[in-house]
C-alpha positions in Angstrom: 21.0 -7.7 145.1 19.5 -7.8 141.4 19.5 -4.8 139.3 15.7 -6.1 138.5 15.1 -5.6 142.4 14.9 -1.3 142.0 15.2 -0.6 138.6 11.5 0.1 137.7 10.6 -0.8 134.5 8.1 2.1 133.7 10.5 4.8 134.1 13.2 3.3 131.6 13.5 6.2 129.2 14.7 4.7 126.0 16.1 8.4 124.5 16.4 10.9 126.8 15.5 14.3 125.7 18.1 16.2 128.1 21.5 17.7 126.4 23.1 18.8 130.4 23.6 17.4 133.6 21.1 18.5 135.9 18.0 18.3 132.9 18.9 14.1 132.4 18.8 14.3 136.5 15.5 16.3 136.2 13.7 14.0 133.0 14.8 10.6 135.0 13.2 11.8 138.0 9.8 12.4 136.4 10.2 9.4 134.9 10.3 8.0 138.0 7.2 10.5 139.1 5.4 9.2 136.1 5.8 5.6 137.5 4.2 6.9 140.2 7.3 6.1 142.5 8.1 9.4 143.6 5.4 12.1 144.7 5.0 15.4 142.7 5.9 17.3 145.8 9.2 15.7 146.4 10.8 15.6 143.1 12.3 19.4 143.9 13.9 18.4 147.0 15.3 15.4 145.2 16.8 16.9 142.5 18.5 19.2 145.0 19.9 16.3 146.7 21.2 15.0 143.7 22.9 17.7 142.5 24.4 18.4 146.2 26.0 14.9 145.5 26.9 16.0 142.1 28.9 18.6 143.9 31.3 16.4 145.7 32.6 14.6 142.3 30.7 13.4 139.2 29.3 10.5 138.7 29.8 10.3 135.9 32.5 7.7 136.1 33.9 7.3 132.8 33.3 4.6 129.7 30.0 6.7 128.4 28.1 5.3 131.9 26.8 7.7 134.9 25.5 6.7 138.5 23.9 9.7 139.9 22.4 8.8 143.5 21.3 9.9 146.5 19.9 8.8 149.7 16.4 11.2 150.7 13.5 11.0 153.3 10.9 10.9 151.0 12.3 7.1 149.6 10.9 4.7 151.4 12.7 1.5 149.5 15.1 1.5 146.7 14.0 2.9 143.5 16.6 3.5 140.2 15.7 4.3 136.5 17.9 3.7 133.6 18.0 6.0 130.4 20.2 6.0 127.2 21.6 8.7 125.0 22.6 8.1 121.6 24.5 11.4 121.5 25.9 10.9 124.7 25.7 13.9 127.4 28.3 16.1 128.8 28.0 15.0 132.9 31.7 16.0 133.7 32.8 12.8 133.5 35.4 11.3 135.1 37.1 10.2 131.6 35.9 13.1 129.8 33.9 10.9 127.2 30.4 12.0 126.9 27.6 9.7 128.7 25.5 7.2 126.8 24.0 5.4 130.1 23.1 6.7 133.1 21.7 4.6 136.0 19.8 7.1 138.8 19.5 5.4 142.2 17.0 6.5 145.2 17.3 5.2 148.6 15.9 5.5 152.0 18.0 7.8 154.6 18.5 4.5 156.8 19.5 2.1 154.1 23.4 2.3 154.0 23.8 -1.2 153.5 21.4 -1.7 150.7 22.5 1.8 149.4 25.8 0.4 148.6 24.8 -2.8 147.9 22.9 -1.1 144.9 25.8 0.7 143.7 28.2 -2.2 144.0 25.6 -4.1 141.2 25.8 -1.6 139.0 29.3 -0.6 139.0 29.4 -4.7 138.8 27.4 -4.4 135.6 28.6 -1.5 133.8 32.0 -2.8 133.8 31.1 -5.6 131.3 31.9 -3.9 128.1 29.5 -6.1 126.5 26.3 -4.9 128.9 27.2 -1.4 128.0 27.1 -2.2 124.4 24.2 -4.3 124.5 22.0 -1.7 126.6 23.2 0.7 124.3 21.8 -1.2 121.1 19.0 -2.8 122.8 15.7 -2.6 121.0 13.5 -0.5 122.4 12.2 -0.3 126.8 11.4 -4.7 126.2 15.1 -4.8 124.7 16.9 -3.4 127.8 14.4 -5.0 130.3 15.6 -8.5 128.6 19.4 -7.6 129.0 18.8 -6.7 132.7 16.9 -9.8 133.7 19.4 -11.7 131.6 22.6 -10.3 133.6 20.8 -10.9 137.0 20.2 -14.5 135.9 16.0 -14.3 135.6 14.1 -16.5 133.2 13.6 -14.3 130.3 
């Protein structure tokens, strides 16, 4: 599975605006709204889900990167957003460290083997030190677009 086969483009937020945990959960999700890729009505029930898993143990799993997911019935395939932080967030990470990159992930109820399939790419990813840099200094929404298509081996 490629990153570029959920991440949707349009709801990349370059700088998020959110300083806590459950407003970069919020902004990411109506960035995904936005994209038109998640219905007005559902976004509530979505954050609650979300934070439920938030609950259990961060995600935020340490080296300035978070993974917050969640499997809903409103998803009908897999849908993710990435935003940065230059400030970094506080998201109770693992590590302590504040987060710089968070990567959200949506999936179907029924999709446990693409659900994980997802989130094995991504922790695949993030632990390149040199992604995490490079998303983090990427220029601008086109910059980090390049770097994902690069990493999952599409023609730029």
């Amino acid at each position: 599975m490629k990153l570029t086969d959920f991440i949707v483009e349009d709801a990349i937020i370059i700088e998020i605006k959110a300083s806590g945990k459950e407003a970069v959960i919020r902004e990411m999700l109506y960035s995904l709204k936005d994209a038109q890729k998640i219905s007005n009505k559902d976004v509530e029930s979505v954050i609650k889900s979300l934070m439920k898993r938030e609950e259990l143990g961060s995600t935020g799993i340490g080296k300035g990167v978070a993974v917050p997911h969640t499997k809903h019935d409103c998803i009908k395939k897999i849908i993710g957003t990435i935003a940065r932080s230059t400030q970094g967030v506080d998201f109770n990470a693992l590590d302590g460290e504040p987060v710089h990159l968070f990567f959200l992930l949506l999936s179907p109820n029924d999709s446990a083997g693409s659900h994980l399939a997802a989130l094995e790419r991504i922790s695949t990813v993030i632990r390149d030190n040199d992604f995490r840099r490079f998303m983090r200094e990427a220029k601008g929404k086109d910059g980090m677009i390049e770097i994902l298509k690069e990493v999952d081996g599409v023609q730029v």
